[in-house]
Every structure is written in structure tokens, then in C-alpha cells.
N, C-alpha and C positions, 0 to 999 in steps of 0.2 A: 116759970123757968124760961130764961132767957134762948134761944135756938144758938145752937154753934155752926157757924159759914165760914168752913172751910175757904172759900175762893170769892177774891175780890168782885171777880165777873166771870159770865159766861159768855164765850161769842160763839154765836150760830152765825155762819158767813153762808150768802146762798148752797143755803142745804133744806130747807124747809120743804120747797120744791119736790121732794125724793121720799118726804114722809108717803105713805100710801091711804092717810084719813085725816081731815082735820082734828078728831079726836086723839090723835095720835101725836100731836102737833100739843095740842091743850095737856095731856097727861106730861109731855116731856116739861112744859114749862113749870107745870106744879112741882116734878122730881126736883129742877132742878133749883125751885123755890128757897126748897129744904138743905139747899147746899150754899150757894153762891148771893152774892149783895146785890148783883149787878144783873142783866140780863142784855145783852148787845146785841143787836142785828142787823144783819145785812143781807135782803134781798130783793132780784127784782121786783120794780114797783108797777109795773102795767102803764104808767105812763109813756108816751116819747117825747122829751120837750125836744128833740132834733128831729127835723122832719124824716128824717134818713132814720132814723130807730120804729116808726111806725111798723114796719116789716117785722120786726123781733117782738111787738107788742102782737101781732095776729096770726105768728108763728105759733110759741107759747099758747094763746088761744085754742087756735086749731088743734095743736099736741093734745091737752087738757079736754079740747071736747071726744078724742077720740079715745085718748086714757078712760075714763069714766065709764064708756060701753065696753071694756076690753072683759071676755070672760075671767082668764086666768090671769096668776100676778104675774107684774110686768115690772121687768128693770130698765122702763122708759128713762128718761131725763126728767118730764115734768109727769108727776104721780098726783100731785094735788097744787091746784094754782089757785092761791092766796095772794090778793091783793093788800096792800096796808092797812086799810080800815078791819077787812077780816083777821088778820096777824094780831092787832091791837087789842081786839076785840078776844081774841081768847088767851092772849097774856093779862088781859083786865079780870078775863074769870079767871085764871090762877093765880090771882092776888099780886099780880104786879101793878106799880104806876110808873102810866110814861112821865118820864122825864123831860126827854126833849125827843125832834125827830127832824130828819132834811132829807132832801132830795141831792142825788147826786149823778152827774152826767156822765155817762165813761168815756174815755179819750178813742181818739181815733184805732188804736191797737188792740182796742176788747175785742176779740171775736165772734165775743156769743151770737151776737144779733145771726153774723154771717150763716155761722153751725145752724142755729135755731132755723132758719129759712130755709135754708137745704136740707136740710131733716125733714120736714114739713112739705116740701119742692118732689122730693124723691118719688122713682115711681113704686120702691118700695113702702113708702107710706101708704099710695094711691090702692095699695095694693093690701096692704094690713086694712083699711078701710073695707074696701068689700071684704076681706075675710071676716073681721072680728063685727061689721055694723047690719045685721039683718035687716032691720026696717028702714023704709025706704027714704022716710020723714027723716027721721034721725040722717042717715047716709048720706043725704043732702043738706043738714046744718052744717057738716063736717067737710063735705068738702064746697060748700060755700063759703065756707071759713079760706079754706085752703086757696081758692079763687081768690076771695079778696085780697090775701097775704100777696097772692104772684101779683096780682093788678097793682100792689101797693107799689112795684118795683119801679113804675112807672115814672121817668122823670131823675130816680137817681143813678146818677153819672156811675156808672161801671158795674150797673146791677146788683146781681145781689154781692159782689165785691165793694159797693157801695155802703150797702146796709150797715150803720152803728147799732151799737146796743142798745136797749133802753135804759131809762135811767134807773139809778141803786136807790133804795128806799132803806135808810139808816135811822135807826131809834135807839135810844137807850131807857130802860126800863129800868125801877130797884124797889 
């Protein structure tokens, strides 16, 4: 018996990010297997091919390593940070195949990079660290993370009003 798909495609636009397990990421793709021909995505790739996006690449980072040790659920921004090769990788186990995929650079008006650094920069972050991170090991990958994001700032012109996004990681799957 042939399957009926309802919808030509599905597009997931950066929202992956906001799942709270990769598992959770791999169950949605198989759902919507069972529905749609297509599967489209679009999100950050963890690269910066602009030297100015480096900042937004170790923002993200830092968010991610301190999401991970958070007791309770969090309506962070970044819940689970999936790179491309992991995104692939568990649309491959839901029985998708990529099709095609590119890198894409966002123009000087994305903000995210900006948001993502000052989120990260804050001293209410500095501050959610000692509350949620006990061990002392861990407290300091996180906010060495966070060190190197500020250091990153170095050199571009207007600070963290400088920072670009990183670039979009685009695939199509069917």
C-alpha cells in the first residue's frame, strides 16, 4: 500500500535549536515522514565564513554548554545545539535522503549574531552560571567559553554592533 502525503514539503526555518533533546528532533522527522515528500531546513550552521560571525558561532556554544547543566526546563533560546553533520545524521535515521545542501551567509541586517553575544556578554548570564553550574570543572568550561566569545570581539569595528550572524545551513531532504 502506497503511503498518502498530504504536503509537498515541510520547512523547519531555525527552530531546531528550541527542541529540548536530539531525540526529540529525530521522533519529529519520522512524524513527519508519514506526512510530507519533502523535508526543508534551515538552521544555524556553527560555521562563520565572515570573520565578524565568529562571535555568534561561541555565543551559541557558550548558551548550549550551559543549557545542558540547567536543573529545570528552560525557555532558553538554544535548548539543543545541532550542527549539520548531527541534523543529517538523524534525518538519515528517519528515513530521509539528503538531496542537496549549501551554506548561506546572512546579510549585514541579521541580528542574531548581535542578540546571541549579549545574551551570552550579560551579567545575568554570568549570574545564571553560578546559580545553575555546581562543579567547579564544568563552571569553568562555561565561562571559558564565554571569555573567548568576549575576546572574539577583538578587532571588530563597532564591537559587538559589529558581530554578523553565522552562516544558514540549508538542506533539502525527501
Amino acid at each position: 500500500a502506497r503511503e498518502y502525503r498530504a504536503f509537498d514539503a515541510t520547512v523547519l526555518a531555525h527552530c531546531l535549536w528550541y527542541f529540548s533533546a536530539p531525540s526529540l528532533i529525530l521522533s519529529t522527522f519520522r512524524a513527519i515522514k508519514h506526512h510530507s515528500k519533502r523535508l526543508l531546513l534551515a538552521e544555524w550552521s556553527l560555521v562563520a565564513t565572515h570573520p565578524f560571525a565568529q562571535p555568534h558561532v561561541l555565543a551559541a556554544l557558550t548558551q548550549a554548554a550551559l543549557e545542558y547543566r540547567k536543573r529545570e526546563k528552560s525557555d532558553s533560546n538554544i535548548r539543543t545545539v545541532l550542527g549539520p553533520k548531527r541534523l543529517t545524521e538523524l534525518a538519515l535515521a528517519a528515513g530521509w535522503q539528503l538531496e542537496s545542501e549549501t551554506l548561506v551567509q546572512g546579510g549585514e541586517g541579521l541580528l542574531d549574531g548581535q542578540w546571541e553575544v549579549s545574551a551570552c556578554l550579560s551579567s545575568s548570564f554570568e549570574r545564571e552560571v553560578e546559580e545553575q553550574v555546581s562543579d567547579e570543572r564544568e563552571r569553568a568550561v562555561v565561562l571559558a567559553l564565554r571569555d573567548a566569545c568576549e575576546a572574539s570581539l577583538e578587532g571588530i569595528k563597532g564591537r559587538r554592533r559589529g558581530v554578523r550572524a553565522m552562516d544558514v545551513w540549508v538542506a533539502n531532504f525527501v
